[in-house]
C-alpha positions as CSV (number, residue, x, y, z in Angstrom):
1,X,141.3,77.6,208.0
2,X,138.2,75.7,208.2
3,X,135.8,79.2,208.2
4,X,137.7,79.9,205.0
5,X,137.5,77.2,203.1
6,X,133.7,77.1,203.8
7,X,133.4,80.8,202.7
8,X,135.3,79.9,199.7
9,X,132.6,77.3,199.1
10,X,129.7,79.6,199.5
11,X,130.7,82.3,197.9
12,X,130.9,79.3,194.6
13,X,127.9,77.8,195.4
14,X,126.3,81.7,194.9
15,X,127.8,82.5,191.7
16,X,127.6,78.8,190.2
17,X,124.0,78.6,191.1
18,X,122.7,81.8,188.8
19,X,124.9,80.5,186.1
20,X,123.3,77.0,185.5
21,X,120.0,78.4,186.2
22,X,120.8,80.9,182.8
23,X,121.8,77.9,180.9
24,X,119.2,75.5,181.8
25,X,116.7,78.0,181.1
26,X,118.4,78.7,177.9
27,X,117.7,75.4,176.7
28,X,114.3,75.0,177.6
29,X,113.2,78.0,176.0
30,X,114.3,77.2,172.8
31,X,112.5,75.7,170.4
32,X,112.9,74.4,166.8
33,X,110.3,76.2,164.7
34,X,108.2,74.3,161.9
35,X,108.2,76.5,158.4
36,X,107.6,75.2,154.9
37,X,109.9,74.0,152.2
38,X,111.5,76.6,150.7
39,X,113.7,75.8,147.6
40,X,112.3,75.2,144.4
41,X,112.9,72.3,142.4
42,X,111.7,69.9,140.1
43,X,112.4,66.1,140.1
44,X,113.4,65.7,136.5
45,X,113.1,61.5,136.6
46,X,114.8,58.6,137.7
47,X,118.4,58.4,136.8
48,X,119.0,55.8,134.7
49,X,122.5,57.0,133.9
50,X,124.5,53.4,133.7
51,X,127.5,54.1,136.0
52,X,128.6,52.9,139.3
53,X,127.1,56.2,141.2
54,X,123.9,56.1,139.2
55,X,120.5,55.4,140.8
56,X,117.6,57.6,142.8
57,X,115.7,60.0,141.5
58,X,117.5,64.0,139.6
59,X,116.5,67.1,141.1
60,X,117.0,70.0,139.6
61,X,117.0,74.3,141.2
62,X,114.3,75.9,139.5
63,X,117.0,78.6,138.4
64,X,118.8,75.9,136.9
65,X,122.1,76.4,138.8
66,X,122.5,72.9,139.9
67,X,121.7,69.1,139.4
68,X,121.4,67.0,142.4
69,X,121.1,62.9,142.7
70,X,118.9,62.1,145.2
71,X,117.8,58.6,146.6
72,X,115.1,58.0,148.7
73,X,114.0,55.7,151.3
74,X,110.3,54.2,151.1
75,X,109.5,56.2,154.0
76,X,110.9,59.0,152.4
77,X,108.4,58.6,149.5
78,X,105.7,58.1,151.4
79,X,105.9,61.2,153.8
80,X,106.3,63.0,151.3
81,X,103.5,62.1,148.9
82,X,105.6,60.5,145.7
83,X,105.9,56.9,146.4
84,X,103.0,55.9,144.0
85,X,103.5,58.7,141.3
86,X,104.0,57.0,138.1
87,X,107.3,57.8,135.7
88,X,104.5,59.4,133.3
89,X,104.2,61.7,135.3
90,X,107.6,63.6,135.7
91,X,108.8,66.3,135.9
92,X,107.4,67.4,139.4
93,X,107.8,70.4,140.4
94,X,108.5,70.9,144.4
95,X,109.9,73.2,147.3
96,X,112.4,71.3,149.5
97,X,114.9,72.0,151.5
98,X,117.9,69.8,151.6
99,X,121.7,69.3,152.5
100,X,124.4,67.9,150.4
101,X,125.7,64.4,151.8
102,X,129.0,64.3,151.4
103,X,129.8,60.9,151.5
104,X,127.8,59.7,148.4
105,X,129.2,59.0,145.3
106,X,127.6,60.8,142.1
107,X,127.7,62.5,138.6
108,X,125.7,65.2,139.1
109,X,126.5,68.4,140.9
110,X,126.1,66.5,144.6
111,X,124.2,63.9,146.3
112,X,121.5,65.2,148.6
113,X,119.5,64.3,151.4
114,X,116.0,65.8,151.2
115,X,114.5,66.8,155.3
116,X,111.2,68.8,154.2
117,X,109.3,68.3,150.2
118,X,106.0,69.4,149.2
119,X,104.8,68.6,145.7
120,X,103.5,72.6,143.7
């Protein structure tokens, strides 16, 4: 009974062993590429819409599809390059890429949450 269970152990111990070195090594290898801002967009202004979901800055697709709200943090601004643009200057024209936050209120088309901009 004893040599059996011991086999039984081994022969888990073989096949468990090749398995979690393919996983591990599946995660190391992977790696989160870098590429540039792809979707163009122009910040149209500040929204100074008076409403209770107003606020932040409008960005609209080049191709004129959609109107997003977005609001920035300082840091935000300042990675990117726009925190001491004056409101003379807009519209800016950009490349982003983006994903719609869900849980923000707004009038426009969505609220977004800006990850990568570069000013065109």
């Amino acid at each position: 009974m004893l040599i059996s269970v011991l086999l039984i152990k081994r022969i888990m111990l073989k096949s468990t062993l090749p398995i979690l070195l393919i996983i591990v090594f599946s995660f190391l290898s992977c790696k989160k590429e870098s590429r540039d801002a792809e979707i163009e967009a122009t910040i149209t202004g500040i929204d100074l819409t008076l409403s209770a979901c107003s606020g932040g800055y409008i960005v609209e697709l080049a191709d004129g599809t959609a109107k997003y709200q977005w609001e920035p943090t300082r840091s935000n601004m300042d990675d990117f390059g726009i925190s001491d643009i004056p409101i003379t200057d807009y519209p800016i024209r950009i490349k982003m890429d983006f994903k719609i936050a869900l849980t923000k209120c707004t009038i426009f088309d969505a609220f977004i949450d800006i990850s990568q901009l570069t000013i065109q």
